[in-house]
PyMOL Python script that loads the backbone (N, CA, C, O; Angstrom):
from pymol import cmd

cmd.read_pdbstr("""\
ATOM      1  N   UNK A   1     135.361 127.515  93.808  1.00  0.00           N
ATOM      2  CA  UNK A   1     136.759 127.415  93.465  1.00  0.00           C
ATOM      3  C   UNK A   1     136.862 126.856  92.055  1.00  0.00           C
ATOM      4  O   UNK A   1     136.437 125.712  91.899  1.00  0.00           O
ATOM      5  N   UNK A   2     137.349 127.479  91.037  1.00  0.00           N
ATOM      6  CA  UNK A   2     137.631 127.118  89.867  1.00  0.00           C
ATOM      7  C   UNK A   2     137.924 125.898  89.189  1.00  0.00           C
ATOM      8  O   UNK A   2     137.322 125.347  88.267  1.00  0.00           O
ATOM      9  N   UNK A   3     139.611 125.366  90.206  1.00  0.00           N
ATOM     10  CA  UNK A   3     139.476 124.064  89.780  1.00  0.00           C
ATOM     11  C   UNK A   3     138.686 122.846  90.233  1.00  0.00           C
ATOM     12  O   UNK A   3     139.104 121.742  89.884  1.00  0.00           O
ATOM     13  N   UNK A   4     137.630 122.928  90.944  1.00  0.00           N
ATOM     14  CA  UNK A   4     137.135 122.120  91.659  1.00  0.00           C
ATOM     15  C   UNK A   4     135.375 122.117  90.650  1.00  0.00           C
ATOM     16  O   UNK A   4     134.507 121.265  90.843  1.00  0.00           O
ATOM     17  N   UNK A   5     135.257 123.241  89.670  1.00  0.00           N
ATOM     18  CA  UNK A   5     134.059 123.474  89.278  1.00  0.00           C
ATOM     19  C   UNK A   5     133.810 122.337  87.820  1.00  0.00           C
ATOM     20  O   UNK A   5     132.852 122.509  87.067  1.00  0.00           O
ATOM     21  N   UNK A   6     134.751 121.289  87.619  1.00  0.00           N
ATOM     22  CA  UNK A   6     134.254 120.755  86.834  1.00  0.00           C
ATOM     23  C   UNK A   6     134.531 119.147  87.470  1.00  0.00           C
ATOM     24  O   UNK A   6     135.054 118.242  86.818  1.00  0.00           O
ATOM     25  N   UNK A   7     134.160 119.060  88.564  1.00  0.00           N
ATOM     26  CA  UNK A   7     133.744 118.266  89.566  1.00  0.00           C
ATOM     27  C   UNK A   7     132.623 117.810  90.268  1.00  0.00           C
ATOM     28  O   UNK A   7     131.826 118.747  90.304  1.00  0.00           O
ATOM     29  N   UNK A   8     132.150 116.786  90.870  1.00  0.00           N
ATOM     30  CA  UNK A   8     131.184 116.544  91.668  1.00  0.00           C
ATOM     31  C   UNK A   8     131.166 118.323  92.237  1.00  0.00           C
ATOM     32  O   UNK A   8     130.123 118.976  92.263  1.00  0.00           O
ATOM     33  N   UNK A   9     131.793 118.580  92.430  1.00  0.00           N
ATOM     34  CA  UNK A   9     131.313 119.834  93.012  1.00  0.00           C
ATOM     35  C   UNK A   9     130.748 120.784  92.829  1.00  0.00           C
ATOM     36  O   UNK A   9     130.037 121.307  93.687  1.00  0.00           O
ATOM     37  N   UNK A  10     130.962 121.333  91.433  1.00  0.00           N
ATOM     38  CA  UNK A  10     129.993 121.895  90.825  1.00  0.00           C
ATOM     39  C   UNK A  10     128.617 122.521  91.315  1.00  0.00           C
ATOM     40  O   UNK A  10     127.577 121.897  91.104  1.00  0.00           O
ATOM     41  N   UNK A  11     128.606 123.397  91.781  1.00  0.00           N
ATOM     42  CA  UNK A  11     127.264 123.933  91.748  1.00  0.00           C
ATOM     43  C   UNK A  11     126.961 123.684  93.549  1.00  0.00           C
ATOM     44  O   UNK A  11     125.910 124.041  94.081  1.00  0.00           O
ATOM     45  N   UNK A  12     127.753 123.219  94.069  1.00  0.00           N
ATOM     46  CA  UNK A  12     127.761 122.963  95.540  1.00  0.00           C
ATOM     47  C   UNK A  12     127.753 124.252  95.853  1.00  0.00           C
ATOM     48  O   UNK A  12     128.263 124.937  94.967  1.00  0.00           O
ATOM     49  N   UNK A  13     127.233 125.060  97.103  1.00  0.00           N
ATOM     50  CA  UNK A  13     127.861 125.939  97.897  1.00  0.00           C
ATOM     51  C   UNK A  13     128.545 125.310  99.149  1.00  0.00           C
ATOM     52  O   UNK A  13     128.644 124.121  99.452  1.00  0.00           O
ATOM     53  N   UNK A  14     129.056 126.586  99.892  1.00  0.00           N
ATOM     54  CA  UNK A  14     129.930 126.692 101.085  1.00  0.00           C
ATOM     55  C   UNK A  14     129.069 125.995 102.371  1.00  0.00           C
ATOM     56  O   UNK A  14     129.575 125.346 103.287  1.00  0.00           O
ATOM     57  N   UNK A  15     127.246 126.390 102.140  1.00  0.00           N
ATOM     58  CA  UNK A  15     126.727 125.274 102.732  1.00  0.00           C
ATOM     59  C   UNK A  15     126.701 124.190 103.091  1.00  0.00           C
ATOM     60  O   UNK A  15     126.743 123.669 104.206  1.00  0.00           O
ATOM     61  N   UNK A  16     126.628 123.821 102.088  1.00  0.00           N
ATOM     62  CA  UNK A  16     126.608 122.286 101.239  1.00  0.00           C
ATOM     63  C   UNK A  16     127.839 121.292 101.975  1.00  0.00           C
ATOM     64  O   UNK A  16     127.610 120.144 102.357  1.00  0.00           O
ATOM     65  N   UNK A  17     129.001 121.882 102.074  1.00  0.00           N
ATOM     66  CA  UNK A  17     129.912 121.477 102.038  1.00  0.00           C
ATOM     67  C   UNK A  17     130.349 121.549 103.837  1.00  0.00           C
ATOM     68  O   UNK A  17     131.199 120.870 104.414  1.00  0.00           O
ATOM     69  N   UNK A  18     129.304 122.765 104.502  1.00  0.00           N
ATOM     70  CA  UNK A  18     129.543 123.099 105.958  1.00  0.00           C
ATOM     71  C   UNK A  18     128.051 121.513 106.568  1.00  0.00           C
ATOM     72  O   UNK A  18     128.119 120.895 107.631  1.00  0.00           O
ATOM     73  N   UNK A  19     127.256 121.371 105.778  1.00  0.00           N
ATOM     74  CA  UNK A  19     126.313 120.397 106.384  1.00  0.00           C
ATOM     75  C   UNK A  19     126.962 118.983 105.797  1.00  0.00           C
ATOM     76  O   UNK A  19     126.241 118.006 106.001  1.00  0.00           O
ATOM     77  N   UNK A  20     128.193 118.723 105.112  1.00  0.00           N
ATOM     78  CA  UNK A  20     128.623 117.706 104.441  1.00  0.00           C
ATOM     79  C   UNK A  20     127.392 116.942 103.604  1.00  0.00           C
ATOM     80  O   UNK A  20     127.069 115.800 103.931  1.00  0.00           O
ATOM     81  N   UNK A  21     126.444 117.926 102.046  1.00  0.00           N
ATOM     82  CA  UNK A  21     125.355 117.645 101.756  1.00  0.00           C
ATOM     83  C   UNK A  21     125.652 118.115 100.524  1.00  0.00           C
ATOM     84  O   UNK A  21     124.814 118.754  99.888  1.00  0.00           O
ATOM     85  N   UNK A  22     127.048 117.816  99.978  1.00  0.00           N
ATOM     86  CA  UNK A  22     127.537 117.962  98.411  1.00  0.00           C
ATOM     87  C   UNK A  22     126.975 117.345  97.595  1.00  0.00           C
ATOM     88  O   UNK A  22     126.386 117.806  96.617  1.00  0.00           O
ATOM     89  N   UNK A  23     127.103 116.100  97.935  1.00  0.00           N
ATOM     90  CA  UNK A  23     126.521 115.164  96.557  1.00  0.00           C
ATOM     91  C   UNK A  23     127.314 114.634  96.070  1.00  0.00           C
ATOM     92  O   UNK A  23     126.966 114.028  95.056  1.00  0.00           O
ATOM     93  N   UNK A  24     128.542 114.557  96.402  1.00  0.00           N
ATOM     94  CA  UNK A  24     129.829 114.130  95.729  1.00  0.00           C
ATOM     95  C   UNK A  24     129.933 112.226  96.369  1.00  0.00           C
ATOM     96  O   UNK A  24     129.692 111.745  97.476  1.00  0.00           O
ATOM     97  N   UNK A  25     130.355 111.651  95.187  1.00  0.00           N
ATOM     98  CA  UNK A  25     130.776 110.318  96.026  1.00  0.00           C
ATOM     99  C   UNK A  25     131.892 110.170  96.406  1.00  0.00           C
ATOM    100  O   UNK A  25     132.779 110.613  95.676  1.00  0.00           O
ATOM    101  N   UNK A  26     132.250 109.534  97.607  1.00  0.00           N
ATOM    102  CA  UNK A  26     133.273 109.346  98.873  1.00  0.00           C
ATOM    103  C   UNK A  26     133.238 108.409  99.233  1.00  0.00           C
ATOM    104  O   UNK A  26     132.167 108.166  99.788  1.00  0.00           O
ATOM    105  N   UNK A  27     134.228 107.279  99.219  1.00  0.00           N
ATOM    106  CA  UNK A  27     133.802 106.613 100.397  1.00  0.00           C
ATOM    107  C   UNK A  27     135.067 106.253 100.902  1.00  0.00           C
ATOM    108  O   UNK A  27     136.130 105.952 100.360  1.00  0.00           O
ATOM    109  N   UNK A  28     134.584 106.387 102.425  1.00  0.00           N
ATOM    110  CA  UNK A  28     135.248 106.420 103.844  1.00  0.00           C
ATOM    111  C   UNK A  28     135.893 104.938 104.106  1.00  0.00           C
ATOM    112  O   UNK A  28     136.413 104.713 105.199  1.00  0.00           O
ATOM    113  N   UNK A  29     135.863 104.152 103.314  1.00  0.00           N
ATOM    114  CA  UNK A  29     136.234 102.778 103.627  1.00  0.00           C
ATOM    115  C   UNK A  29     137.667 102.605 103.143  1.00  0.00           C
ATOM    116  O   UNK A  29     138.010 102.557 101.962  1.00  0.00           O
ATOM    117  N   UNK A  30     138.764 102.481 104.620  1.00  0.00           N
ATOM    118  CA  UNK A  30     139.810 102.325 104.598  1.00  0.00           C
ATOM    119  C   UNK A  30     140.822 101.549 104.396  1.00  0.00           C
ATOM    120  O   UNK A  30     142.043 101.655 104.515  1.00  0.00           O
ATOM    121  N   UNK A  31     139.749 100.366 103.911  1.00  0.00           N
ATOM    122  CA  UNK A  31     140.524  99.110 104.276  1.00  0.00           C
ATOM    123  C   UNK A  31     140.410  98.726 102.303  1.00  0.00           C
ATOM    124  O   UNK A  31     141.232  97.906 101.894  1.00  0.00           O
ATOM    125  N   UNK A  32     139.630  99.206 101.482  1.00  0.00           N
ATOM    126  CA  UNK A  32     139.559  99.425 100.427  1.00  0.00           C
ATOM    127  C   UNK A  32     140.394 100.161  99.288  1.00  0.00           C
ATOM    128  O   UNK A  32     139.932 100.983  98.497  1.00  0.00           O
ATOM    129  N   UNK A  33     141.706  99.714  99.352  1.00  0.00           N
ATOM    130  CA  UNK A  33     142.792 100.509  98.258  1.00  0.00           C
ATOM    131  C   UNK A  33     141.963 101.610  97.206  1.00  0.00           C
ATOM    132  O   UNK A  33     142.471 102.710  96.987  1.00  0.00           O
ATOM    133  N   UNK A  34     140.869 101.285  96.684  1.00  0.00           N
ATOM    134  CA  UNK A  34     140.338 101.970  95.339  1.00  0.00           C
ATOM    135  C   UNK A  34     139.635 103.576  95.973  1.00  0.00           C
ATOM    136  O   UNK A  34     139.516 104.708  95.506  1.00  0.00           O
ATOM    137  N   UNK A  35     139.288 102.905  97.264  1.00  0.00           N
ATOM    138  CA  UNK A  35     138.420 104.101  98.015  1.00  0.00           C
ATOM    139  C   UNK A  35     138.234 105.186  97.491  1.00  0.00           C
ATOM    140  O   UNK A  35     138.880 105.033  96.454  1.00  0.00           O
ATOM    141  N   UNK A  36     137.746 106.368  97.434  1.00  0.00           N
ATOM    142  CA  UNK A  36     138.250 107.795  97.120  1.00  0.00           C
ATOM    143  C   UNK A  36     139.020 108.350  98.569  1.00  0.00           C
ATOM    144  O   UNK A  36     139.605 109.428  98.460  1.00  0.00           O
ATOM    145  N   UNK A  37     139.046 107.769  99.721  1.00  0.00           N
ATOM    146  CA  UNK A  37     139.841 108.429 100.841  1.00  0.00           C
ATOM    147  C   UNK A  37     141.396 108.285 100.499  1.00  0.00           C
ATOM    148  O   UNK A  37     142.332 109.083 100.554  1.00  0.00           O
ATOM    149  N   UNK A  38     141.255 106.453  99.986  1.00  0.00           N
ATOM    150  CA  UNK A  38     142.833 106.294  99.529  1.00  0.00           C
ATOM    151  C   UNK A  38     143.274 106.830  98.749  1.00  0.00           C
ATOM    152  O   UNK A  38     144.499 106.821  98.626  1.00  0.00           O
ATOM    153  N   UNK A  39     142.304 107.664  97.719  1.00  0.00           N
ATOM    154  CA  UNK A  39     142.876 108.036  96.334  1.00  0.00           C
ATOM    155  C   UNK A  39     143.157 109.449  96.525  1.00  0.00           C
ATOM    156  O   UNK A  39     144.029 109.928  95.799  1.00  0.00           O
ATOM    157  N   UNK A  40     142.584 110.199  97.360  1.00  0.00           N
ATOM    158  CA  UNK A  40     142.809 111.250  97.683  1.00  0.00           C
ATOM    159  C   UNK A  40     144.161 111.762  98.643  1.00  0.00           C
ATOM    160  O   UNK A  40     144.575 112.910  98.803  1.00  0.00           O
ATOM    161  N   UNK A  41     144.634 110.593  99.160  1.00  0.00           N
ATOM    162  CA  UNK A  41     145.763 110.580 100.113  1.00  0.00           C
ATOM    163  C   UNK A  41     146.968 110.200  99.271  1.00  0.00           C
ATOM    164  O   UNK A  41     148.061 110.553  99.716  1.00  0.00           O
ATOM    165  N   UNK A  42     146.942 109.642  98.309  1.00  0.00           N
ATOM    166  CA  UNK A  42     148.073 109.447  97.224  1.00  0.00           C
ATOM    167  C   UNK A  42     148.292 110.961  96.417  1.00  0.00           C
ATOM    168  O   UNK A  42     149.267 111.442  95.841  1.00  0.00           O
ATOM    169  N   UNK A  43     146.427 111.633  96.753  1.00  0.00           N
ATOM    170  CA  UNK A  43     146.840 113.066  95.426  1.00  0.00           C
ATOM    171  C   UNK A  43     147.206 113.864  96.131  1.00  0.00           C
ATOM    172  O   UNK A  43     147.546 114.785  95.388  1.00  0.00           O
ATOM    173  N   UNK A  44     147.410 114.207  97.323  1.00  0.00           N
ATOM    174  CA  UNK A  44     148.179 114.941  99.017  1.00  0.00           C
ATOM    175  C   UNK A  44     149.722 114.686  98.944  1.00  0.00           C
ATOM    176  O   UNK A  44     150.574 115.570  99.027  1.00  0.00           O
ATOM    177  N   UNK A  45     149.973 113.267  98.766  1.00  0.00           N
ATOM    178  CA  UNK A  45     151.251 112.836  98.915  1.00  0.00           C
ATOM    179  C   UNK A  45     151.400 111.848 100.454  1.00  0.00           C
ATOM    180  O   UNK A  45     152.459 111.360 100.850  1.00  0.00           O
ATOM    181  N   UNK A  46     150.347 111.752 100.997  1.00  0.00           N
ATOM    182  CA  UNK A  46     150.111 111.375 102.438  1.00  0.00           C
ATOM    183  C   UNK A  46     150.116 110.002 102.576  1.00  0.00           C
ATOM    184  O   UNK A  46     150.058 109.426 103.662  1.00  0.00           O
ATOM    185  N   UNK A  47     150.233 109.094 100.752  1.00  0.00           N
ATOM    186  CA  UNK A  47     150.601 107.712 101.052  1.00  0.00           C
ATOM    187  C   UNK A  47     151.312 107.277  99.771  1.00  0.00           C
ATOM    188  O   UNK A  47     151.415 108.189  98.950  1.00  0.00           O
ATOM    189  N   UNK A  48     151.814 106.132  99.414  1.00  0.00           N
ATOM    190  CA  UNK A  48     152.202 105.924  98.422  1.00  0.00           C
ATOM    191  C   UNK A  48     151.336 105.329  97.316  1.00  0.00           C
ATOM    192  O   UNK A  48     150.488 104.448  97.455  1.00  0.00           O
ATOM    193  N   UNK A  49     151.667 105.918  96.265  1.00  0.00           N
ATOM    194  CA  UNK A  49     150.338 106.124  95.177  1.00  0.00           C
ATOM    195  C   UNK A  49     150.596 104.733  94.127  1.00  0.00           C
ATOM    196  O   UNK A  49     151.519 104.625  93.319  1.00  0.00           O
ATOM    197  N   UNK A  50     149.605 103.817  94.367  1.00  0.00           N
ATOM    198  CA  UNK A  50     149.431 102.623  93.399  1.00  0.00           C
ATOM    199  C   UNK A  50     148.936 103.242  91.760  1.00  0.00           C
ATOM    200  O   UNK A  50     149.118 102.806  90.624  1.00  0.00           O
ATOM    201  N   UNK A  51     148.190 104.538  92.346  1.00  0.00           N
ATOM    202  CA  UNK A  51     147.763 104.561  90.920  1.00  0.00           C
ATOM    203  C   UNK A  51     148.847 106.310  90.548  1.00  0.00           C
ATOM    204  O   UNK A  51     148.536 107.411  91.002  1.00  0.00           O
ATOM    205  N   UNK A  52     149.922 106.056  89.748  1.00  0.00           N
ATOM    206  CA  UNK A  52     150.474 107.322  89.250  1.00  0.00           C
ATOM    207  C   UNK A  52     150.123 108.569  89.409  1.00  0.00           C
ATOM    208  O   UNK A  52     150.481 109.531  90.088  1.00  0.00           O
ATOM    209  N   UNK A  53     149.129 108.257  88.410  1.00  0.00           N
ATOM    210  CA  UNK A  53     148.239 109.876  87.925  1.00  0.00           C
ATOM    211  C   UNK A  53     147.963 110.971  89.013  1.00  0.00           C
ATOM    212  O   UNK A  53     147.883 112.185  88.822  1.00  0.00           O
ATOM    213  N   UNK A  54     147.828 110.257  90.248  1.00  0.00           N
ATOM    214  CA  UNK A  54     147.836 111.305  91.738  1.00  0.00           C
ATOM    215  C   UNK A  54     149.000 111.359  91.946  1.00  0.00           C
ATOM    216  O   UNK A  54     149.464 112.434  91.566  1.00  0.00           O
ATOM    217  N   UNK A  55     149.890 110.539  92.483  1.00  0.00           N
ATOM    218  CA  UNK A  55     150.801 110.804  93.039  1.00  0.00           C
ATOM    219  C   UNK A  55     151.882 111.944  92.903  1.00  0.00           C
ATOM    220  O   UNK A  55     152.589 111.994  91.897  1.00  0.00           O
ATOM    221  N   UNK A  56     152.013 112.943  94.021  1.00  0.00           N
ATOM    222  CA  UNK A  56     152.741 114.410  94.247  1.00  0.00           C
ATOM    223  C   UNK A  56     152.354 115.052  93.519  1.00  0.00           C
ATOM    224  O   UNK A  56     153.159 115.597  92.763  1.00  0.00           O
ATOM    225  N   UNK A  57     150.437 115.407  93.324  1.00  0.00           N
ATOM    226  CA  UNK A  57     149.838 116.188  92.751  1.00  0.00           C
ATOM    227  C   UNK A  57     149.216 116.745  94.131  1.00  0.00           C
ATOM    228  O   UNK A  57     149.620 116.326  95.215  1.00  0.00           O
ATOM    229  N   UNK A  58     148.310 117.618  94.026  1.00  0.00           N
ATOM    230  CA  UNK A  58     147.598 118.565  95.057  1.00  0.00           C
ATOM    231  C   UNK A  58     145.891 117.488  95.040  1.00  0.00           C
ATOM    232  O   UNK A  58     145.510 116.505  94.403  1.00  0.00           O
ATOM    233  N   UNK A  59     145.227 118.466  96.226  1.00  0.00           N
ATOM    234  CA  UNK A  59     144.118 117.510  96.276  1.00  0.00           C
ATOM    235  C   UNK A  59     143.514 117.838  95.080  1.00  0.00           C
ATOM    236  O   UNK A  59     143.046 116.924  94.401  1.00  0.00           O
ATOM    237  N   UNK A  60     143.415 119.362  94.575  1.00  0.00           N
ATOM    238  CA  UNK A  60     142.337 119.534  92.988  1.00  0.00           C
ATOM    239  C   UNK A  60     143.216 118.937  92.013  1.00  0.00           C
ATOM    240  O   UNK A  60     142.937 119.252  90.856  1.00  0.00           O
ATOM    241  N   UNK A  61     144.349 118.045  92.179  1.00  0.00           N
ATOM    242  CA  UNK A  61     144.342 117.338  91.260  1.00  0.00           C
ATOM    243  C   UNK A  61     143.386 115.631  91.579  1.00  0.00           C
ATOM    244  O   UNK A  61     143.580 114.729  90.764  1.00  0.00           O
ATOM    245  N   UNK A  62     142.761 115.469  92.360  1.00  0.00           N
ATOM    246  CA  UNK A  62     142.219 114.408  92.371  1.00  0.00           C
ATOM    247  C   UNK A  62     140.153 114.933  92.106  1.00  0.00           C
ATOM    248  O   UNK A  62     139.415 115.645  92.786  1.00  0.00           O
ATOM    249  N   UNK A  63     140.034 114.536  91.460  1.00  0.00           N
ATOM    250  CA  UNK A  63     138.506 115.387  91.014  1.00  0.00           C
ATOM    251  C   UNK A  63     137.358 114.233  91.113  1.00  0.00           C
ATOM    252  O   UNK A  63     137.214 113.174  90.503  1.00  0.00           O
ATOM    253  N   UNK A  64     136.350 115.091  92.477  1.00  0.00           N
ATOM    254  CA  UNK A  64     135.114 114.387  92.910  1.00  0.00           C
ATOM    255  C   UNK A  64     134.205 114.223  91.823  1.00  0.00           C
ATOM    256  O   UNK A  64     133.976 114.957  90.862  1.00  0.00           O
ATOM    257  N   UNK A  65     133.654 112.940  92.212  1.00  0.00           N
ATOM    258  CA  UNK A  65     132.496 112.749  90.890  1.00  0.00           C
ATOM    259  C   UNK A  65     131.176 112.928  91.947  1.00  0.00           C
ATOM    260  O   UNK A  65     131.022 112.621  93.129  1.00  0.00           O
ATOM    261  N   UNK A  66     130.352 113.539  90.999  1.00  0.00           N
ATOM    262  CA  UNK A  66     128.756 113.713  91.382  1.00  0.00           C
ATOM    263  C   UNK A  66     127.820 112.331  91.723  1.00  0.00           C
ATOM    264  O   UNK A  66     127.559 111.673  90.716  1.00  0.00           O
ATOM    265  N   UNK A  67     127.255 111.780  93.061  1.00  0.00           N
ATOM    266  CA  UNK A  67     126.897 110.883  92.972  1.00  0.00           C
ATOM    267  C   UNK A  67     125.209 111.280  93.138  1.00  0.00           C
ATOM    268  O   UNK A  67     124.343 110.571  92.626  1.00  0.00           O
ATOM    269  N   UNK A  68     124.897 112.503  93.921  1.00  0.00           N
ATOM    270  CA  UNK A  68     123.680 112.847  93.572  1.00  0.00           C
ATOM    271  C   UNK A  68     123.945 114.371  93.733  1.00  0.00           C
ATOM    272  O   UNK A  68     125.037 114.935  93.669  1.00  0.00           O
ATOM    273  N   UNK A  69     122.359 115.083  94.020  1.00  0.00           N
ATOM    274  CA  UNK A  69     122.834 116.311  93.707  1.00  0.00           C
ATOM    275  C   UNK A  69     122.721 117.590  95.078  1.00  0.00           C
ATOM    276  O   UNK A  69     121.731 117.765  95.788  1.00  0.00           O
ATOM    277  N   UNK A  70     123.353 117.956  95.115  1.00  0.00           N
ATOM    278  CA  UNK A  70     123.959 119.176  96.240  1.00  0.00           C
ATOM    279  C   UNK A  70     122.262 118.965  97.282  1.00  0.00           C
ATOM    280  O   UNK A  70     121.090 118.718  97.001  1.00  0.00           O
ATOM    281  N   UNK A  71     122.946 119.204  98.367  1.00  0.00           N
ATOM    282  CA  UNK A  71     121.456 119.442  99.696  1.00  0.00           C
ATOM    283  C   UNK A  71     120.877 117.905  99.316  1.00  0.00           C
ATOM    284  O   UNK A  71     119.646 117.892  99.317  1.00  0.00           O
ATOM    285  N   UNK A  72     121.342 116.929  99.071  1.00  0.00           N
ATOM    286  CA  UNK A  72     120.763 115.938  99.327  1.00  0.00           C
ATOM    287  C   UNK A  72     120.982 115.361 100.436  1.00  0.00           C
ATOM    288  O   UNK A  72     121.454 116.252 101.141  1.00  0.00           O
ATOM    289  N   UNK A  73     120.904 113.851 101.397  1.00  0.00           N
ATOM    290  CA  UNK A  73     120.633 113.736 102.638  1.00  0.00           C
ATOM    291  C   UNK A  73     122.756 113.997 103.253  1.00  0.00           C
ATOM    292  O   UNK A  73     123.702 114.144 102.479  1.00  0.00           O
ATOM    293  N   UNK A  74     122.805 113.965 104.541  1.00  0.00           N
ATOM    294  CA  UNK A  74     123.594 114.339 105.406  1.00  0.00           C
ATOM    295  C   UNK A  74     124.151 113.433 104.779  1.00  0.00           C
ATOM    296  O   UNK A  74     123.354 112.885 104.017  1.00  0.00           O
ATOM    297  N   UNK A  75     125.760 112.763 104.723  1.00  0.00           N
ATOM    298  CA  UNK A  75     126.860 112.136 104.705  1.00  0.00           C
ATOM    299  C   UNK A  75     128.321 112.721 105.608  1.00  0.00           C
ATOM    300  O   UNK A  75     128.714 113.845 105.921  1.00  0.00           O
ATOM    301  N   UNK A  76     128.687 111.758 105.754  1.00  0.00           N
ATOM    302  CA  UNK A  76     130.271 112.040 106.192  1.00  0.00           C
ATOM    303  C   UNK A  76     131.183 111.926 105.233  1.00  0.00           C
ATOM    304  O   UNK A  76     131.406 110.893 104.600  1.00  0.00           O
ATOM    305  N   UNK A  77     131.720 112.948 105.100  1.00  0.00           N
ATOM    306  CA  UNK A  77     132.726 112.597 103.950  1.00  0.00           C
ATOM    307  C   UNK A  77     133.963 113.701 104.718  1.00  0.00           C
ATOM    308  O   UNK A  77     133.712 114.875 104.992  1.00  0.00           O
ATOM    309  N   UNK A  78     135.133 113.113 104.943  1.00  0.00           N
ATOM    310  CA  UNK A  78     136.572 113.704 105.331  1.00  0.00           C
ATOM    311  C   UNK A  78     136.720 115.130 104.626  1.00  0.00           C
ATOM    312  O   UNK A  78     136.811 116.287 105.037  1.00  0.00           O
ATOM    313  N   UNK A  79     136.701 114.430 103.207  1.00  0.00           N
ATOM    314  CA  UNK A  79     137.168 115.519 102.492  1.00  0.00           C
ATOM    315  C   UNK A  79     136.682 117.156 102.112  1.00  0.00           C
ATOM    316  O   UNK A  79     137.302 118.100 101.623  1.00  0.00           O
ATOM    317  N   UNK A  80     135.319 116.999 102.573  1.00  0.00           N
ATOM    318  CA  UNK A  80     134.574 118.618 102.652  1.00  0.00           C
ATOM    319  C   UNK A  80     135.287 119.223 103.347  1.00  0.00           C
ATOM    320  O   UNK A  80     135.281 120.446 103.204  1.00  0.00           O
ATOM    321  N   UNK A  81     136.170 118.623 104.360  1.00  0.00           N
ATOM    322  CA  UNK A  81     136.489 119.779 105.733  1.00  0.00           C
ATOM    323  C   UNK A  81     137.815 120.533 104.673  1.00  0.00           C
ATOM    324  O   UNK A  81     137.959 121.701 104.311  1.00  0.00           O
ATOM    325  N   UNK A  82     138.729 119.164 104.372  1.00  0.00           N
ATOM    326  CA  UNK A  82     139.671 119.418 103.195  1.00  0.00           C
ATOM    327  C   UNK A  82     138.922 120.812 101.966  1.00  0.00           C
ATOM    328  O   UNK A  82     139.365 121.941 101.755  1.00  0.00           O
ATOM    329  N   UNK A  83     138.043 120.326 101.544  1.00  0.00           N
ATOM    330  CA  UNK A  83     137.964 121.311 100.575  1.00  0.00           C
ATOM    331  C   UNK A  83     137.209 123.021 100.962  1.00  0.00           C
ATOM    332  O   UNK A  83     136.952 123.971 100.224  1.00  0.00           O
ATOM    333  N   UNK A  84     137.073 122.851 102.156  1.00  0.00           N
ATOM    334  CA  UNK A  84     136.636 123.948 103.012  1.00  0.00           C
ATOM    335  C   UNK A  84     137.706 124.650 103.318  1.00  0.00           C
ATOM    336  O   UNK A  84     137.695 125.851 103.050  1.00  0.00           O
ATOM    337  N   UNK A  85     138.855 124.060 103.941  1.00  0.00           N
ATOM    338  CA  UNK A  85     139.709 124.739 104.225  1.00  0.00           C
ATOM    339  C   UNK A  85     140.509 125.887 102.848  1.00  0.00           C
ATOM    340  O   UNK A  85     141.443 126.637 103.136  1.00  0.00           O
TER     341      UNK A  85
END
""", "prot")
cmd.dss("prot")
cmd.show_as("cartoon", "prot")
cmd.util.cbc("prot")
cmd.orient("prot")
């Protein structure tokens, strides 16, 4: 997907993203305002956005950073299913 290609995502396939083995950093910790779950739910519209720049933008307006690289070990991350869909 285009806008998503100058992202952690980059170079991911549909694999990648079906074994949740992107490489992208995420983290699932909810109780953490900075999170990327929280930050991603402000760029949805799904909470109220502390930080502007998301807020009542789409999710490819919130852009994954690369924390290692594609097919590396299993993770959970929410948002693959999101960017799958």
């Amino acid at each position: 997907m285009p806008a998503l290609g100058e992202s952690g995502y980059d170079g991911a396939t549909v694999r990648n993203l079906l074994d949740m083995r992107s490489g992208i950093r995420f983290s699932e910790d909810y109780l953490n305002p900075g999170a990327e779950v929280r930050l991603i739910e402000q760029a949805i519209g799904w909470a109220p956005g502390s930080m502007p720049v998301y807020r009542g933008r789409c999710m490819t307006s919130w852009s994954a950073a690369a924390a290692a690289s594609p097919r590396g070990p299993f993770e959970y991350r929410s948002c693959e299913t999101d960017v799958l869909g």
